[in-house]
Structure formats: C-alpha cells, structure tokens
N, CA, C and O of each residue as an XYZ file, in Angstrom:
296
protein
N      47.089    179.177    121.783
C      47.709    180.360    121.229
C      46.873    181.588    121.592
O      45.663    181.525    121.373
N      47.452    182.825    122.185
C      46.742    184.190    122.193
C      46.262    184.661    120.910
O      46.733    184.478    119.787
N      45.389    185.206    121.232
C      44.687    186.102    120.191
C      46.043    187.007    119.810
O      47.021    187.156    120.544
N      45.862    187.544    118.544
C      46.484    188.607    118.061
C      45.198    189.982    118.329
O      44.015    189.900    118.000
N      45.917    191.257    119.053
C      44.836    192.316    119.352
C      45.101    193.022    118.254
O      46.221    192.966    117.747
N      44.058    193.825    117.705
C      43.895    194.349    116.285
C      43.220    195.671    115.949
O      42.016    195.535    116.165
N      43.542    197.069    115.447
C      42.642    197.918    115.874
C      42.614    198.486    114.531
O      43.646    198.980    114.076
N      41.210    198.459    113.646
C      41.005    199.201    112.462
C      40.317    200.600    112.350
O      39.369    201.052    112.992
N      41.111    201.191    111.291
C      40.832    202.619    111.213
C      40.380    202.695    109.774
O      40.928    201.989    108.927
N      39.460    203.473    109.482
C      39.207    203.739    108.475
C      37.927    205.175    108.707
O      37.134    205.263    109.645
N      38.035    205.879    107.871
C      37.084    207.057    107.603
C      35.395    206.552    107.473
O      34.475    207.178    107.998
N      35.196    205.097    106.537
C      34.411    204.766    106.129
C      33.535    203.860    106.916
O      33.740    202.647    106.855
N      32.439    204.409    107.757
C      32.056    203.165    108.721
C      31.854    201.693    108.156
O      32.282    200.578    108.454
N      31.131    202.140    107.348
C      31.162    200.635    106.221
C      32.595    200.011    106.092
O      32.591    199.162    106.983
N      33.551    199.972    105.610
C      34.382    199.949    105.471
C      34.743    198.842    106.759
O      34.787    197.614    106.692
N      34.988    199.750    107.969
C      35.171    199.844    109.513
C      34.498    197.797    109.836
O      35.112    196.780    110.159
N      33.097    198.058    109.539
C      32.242    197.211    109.756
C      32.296    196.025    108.819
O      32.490    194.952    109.389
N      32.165    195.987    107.482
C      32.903    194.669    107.036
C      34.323    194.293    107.426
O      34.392    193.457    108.327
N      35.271    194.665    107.016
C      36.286    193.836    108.174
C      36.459    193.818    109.472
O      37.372    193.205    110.025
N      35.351    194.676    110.207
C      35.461    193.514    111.759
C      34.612    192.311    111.438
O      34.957    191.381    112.167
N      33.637    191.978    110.627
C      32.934    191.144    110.674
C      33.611    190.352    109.659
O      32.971    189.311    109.511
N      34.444    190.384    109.033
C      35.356    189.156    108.361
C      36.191    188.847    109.879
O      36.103    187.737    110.403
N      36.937    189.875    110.453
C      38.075    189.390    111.018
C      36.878    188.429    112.667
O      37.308    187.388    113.163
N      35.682    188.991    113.118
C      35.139    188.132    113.985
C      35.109    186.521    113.677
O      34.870    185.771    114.623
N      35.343    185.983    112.394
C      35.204    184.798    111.750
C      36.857    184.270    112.329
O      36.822    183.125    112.778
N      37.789    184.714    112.359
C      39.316    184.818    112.783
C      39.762    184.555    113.972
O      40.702    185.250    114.358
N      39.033    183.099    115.227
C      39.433    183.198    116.259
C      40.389    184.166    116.745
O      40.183    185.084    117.539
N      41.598    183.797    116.090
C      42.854    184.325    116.497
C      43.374    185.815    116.270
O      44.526    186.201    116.471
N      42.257    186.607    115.792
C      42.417    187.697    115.888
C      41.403    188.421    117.013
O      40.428    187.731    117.312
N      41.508    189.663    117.641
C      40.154    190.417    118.487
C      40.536    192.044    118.265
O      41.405    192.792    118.714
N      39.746    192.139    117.608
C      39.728    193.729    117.343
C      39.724    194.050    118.847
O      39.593    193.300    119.815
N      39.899    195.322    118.771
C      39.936    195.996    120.047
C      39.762    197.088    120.476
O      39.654    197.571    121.603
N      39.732    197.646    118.957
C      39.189    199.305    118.923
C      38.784    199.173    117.525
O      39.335    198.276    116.886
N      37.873    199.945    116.906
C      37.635    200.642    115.826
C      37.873    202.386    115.536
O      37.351    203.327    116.133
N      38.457    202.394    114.858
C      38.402    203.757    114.453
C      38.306    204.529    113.189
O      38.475    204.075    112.058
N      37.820    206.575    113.734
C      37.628    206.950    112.050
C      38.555    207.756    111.680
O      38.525    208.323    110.588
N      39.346    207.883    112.410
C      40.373    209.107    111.939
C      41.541    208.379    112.341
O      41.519    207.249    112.828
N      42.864    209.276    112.054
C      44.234    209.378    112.823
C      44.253    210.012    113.410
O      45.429    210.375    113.419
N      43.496    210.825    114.381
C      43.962    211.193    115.997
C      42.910    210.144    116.842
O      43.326    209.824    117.955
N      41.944    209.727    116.541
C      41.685    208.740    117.050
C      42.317    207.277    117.129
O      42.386    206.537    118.109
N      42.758    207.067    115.822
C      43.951    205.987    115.914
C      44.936    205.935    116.849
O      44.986    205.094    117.747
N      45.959    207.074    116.610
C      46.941    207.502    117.612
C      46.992    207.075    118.911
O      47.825    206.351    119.457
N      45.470    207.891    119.587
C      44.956    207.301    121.229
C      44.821    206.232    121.341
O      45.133    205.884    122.480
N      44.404    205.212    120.556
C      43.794    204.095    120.430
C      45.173    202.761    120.665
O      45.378    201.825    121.437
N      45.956    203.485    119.317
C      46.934    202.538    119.485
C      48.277    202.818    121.044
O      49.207    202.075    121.359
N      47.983    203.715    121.484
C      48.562    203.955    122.855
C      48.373    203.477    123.767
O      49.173    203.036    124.593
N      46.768    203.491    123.766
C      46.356    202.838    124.759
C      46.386    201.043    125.049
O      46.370    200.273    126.009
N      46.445    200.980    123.386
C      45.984    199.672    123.251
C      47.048    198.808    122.911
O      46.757    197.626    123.096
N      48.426    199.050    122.382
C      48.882    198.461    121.638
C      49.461    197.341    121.199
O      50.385    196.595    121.524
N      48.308    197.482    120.019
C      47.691    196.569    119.591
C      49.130    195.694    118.802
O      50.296    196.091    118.816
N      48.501    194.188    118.034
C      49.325    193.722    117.687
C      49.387    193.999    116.103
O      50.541    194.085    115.683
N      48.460    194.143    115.226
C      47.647    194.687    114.014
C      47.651    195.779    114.050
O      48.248    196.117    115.073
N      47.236    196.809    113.371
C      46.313    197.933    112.863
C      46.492    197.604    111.363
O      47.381    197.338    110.555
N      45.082    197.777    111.445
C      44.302    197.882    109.930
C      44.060    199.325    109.081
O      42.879    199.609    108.882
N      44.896    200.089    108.660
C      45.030    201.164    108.377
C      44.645    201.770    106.961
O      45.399    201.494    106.028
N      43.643    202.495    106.740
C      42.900    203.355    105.713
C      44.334    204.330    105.546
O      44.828    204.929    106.501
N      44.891    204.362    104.155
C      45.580    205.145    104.062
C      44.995    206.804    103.566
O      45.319    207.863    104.103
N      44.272    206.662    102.662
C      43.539    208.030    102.780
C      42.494    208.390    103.293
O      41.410    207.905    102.970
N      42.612    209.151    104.035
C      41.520    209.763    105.207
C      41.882    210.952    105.605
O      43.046    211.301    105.804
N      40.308    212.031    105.819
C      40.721    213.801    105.757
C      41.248    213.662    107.348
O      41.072    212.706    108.104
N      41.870    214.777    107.582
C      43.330    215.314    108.550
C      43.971    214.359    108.322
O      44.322    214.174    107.157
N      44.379    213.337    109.443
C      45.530    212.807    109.384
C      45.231    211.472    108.827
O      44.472    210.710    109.426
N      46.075    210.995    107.145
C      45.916    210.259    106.835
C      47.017    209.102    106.829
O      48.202    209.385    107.005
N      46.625    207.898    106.639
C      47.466    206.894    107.279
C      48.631    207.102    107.156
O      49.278    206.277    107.801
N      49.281    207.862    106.600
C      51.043    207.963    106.099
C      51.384    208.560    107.358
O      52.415    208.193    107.922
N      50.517    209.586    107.956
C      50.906    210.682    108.938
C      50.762    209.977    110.175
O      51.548    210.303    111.064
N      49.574    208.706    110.526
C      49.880    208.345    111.516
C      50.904    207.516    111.896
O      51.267    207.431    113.070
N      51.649    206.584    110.540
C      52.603    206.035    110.609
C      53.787    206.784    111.175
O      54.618    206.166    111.840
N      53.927    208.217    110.926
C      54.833    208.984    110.690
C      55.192    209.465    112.227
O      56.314    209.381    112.726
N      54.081    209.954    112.838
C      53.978    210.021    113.910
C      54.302    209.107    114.804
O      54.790    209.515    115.857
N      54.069    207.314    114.564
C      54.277    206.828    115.454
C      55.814    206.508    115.405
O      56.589    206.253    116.326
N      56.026    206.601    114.008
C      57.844    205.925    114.493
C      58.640    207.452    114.899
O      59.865    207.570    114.940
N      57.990    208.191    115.085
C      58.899    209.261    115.741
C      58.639    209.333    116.819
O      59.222    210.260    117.381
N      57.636    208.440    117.773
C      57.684    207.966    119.138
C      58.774    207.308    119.445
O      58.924    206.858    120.580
C-alpha cells in the first residue's frame, strides 16, 4: 500500500513537531511539508497535493477557515 502524503500547519512549532513525530510512528503516512501559516499552507498544498492536511484552525492572517475557503474556490 502507498503512503498517504500529509502536510501539517500549525502557528505553533511545538505543536508542528509533536504530530510529525506521532505521525513518523504511522508507516503509512509521510508528511511532506510542515507549515506555520496559511499562505504558506496554500503553496505547500499546490505544490504538494497532499493526501491529508493537518490544519490549525486558529492562526494570525490566514486562519484555517480561510485557507479552506480559498482552496474550494480553486
């Protein structure tokens, strides 16, 4: 079975860093980006897209509602 690709965002590096290190335990998952914002998300998941995102809903500028918002109006 493929990995599922996975890209977490959160404001909080901590945050960021315990669940990649739960999800490294997760063969079947592979992060693939980390991120701290939603314009970094955005790029991330463009580039990447991913099968996951792990999404911090509150976070200063764009917070997870807005990147959602943004993407289904792609």
């Amino acid at each position: 079975m493929n990995a599922l690709s996975a890209i977490i965002v959160d404001d909080e590096s901590l945050a960021r860093r315990g669940l990649a290190l739960r999800l490294q335990q997760m063969p079947q998952v592979d992060v693939v980006s980390e991120c701290a914002n939603g314009s970094e998300a955005l790029a991330a998941i463009a580039e990447h897209t991913p099968d996951l995102v792990f999404l911090d809903i509150q976070m200063p500028g764009l917070d997870g509602f807005e990147v959602v918002g943004r993407l289904q109006a792609d």
